[in-house]
C-alpha positions in Angstrom: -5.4 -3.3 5.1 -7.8 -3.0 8.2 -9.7 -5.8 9.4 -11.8 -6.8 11.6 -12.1 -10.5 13.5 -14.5 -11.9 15.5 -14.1 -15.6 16.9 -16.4 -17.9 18.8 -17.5 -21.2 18.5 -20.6 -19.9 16.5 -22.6 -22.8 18.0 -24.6 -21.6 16.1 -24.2 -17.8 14.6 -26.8 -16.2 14.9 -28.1 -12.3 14.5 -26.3 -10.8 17.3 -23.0 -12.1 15.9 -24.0 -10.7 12.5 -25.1 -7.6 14.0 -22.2 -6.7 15.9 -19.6 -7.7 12.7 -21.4 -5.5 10.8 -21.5 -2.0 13.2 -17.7 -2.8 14.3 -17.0 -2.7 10.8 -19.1 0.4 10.2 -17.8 2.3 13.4 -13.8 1.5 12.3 -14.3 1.8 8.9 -12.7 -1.9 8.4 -12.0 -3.4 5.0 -13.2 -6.7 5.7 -14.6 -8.6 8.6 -13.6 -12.0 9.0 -15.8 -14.7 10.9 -13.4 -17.3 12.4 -15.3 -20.6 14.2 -12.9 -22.0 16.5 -12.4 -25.6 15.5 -11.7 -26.7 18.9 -12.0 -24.4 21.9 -9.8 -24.3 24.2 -12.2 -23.3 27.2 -15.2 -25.4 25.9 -16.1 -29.1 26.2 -16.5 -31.1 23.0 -20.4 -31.9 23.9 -22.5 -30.1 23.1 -21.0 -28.5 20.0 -21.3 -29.6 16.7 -18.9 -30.2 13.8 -16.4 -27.5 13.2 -17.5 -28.0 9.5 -21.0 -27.5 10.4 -20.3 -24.9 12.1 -18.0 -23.4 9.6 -20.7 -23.9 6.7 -23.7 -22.1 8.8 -21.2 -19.2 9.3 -20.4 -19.0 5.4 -23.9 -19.1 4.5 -25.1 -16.2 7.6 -22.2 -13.8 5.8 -23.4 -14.8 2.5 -24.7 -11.1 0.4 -23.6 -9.3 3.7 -20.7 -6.6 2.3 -17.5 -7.2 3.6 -18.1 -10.0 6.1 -16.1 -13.6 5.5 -16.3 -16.6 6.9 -12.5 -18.1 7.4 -11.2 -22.1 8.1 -8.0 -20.4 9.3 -8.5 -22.4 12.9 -9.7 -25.4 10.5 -6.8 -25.7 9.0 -4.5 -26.5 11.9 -4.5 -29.3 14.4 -4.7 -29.0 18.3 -6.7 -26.2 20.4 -7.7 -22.7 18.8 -5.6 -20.7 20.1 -6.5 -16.5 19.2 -2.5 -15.3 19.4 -2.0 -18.4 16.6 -4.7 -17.1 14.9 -3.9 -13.4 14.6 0.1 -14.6 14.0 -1.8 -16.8 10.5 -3.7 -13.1 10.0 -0.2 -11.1 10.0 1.6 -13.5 7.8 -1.1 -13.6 5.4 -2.0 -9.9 5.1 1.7 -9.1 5.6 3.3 -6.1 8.4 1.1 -3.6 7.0 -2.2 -5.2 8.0 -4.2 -3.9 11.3 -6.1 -6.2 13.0 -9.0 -5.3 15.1 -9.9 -8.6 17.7 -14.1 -7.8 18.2 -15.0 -9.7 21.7 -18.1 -9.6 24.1 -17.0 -7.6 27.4 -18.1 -11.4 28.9 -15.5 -12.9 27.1 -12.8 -9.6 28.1 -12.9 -10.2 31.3 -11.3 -14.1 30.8 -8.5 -13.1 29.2 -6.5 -13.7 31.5 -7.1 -17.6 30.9 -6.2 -17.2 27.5 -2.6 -18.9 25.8 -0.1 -16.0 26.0 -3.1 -13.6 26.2 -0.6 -10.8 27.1 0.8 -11.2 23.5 -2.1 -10.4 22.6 -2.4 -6.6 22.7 1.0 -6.5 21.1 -1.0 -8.5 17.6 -4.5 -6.5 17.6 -6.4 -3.8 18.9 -8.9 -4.6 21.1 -12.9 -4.0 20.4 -14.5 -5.2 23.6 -18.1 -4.6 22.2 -20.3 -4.0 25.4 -24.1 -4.5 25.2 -26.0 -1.5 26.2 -25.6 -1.1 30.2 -22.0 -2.1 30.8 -20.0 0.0 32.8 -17.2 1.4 31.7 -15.9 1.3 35.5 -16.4 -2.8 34.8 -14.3 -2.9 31.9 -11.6 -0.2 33.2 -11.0 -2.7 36.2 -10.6 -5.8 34.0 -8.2 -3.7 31.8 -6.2 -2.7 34.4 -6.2 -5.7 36.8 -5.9 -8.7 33.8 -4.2 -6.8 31.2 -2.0 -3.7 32.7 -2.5 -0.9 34.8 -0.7 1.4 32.2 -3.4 1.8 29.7 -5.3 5.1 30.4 -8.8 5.7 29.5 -9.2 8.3 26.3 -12.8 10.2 26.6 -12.6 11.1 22.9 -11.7 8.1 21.7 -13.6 5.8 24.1 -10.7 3.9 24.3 -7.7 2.8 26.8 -4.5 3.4 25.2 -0.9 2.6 26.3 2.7 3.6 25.9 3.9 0.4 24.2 0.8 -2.0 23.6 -2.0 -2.0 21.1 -5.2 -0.1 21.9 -8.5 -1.2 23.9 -11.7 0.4 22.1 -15.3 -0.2 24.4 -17.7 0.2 21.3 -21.3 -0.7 22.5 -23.2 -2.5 19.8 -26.9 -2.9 19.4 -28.4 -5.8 22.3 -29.7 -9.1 20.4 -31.3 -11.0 23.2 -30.0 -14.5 21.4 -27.6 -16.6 22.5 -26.2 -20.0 21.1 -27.7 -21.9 24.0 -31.4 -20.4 23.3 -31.0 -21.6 19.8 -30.3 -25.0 21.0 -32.7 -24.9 23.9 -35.2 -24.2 21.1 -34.7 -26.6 18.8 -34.6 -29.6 21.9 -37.7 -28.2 22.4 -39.1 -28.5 19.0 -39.7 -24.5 19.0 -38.9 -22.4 15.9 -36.0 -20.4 15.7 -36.9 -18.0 13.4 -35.7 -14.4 13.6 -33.0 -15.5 16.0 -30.6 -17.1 13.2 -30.4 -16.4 9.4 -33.1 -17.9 7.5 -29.9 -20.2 5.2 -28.7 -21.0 8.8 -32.0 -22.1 9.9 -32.4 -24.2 6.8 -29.2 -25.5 7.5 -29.9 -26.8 10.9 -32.9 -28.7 9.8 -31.3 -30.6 6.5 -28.4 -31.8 8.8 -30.9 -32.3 11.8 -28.4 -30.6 14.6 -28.8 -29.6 18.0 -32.2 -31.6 18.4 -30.3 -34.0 20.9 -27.2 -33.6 22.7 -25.2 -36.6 20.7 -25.5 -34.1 17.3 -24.1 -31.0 19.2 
């Protein structure tokens, strides 16, 4: 089984997030994509953030009658910090040895992993799929690669993706730009502006029934 995971704290999801789950899974010809809201991140502060079933809820209903994307409570379902190497270890004894797990991250996000739990352990669990927005440079993510993760991976043309002798592979895969972010949702909504088109239209409902993000005591 191949599949695809992208994390975040989904603060909330939005299109970009959708977007880019769905043209990972397209490009790597994935069997599933799972969505996985962090229940508490480890390099976030609590405010600001709403409930991780909330959260988890807007994601289910943004993946809703979109083929082969699912939300999952894997990070839910265990106490203390969301750590990524826990998660993928839950993924492996799920699926089984056979499974092949593709991590999707924002090149943003890349170049932290260095401040990530036992990030090295990382690249021995998934591939990576650092999706870049139009404009990156590859020489950008080349020197986080080899400065944060190890200076043995070797840039393949014809793949478009750094590859090593013993660790799992790097792909850059540039994804359509959506310029929306979590914080523009929430800046909207403070604001009392709409947020339509920048969030699924069940999401959007969603945020008005529970009334979240219109102060900074509801996330």
């Amino acid at each position: 089984m191949r599949v695809g995971l992208l994390g975040g704290t989904f603060n909330p999801i939005h299109l970009g997030h959708l977007r880019s789950a769905v043209e990972v899974r397209e490009v790597f010809d994935l069997d599933r994509v799972f969505l996985v809201p962090s229940a508490h991140p480890p390099h976030r502060t609590p405010k600001g953030i709403a409930d991780a079933q909330d959260r988890l809820e807007m994601v289910r209903l943004a993946a809703q009658g979109v083929p082969l994307l699912e939300a999952s409570d894997v990070e839910l379902t265990r106490p203390g910090p969301s750590y990524t190497i826990e998660t993928l270890q839950a993924f492996h004894d799920r699926y089984g040895p056979e499974c092949v797990i593709h991590f999707i991250i924002g090149f943003d996000a890349f170049s932290e992993i260095a401040t990530w739990k036992d990030y090295k352990k990382l690249f021995s669990a998934a591939h990576f799929v650092v999706a870049a927005r139009s404009g990156t440079d590859l020489k950008d993510l080349e020197e986080v690669v080899h400065t944060r993760v190890s200076q043995d991976y070797r840039y393949d043309n014809a793949l478009r993706a750094f590859q090593h002798p013993e660790l799992l592979t790097i792909f850059a895969t540039e994804v359509t730009r959506y310029d929306v972010s979590g914080t523009q949702v929430r800046n909207c909504l403070r604001e009392r502006r709409s947020i339509a088109f920048l969030v699924p239209r069940a999401v959007e409902d969603y945020v008005y029934e529970k009334k979240l993000y219109f102060d900074e005591s509801n996330g």
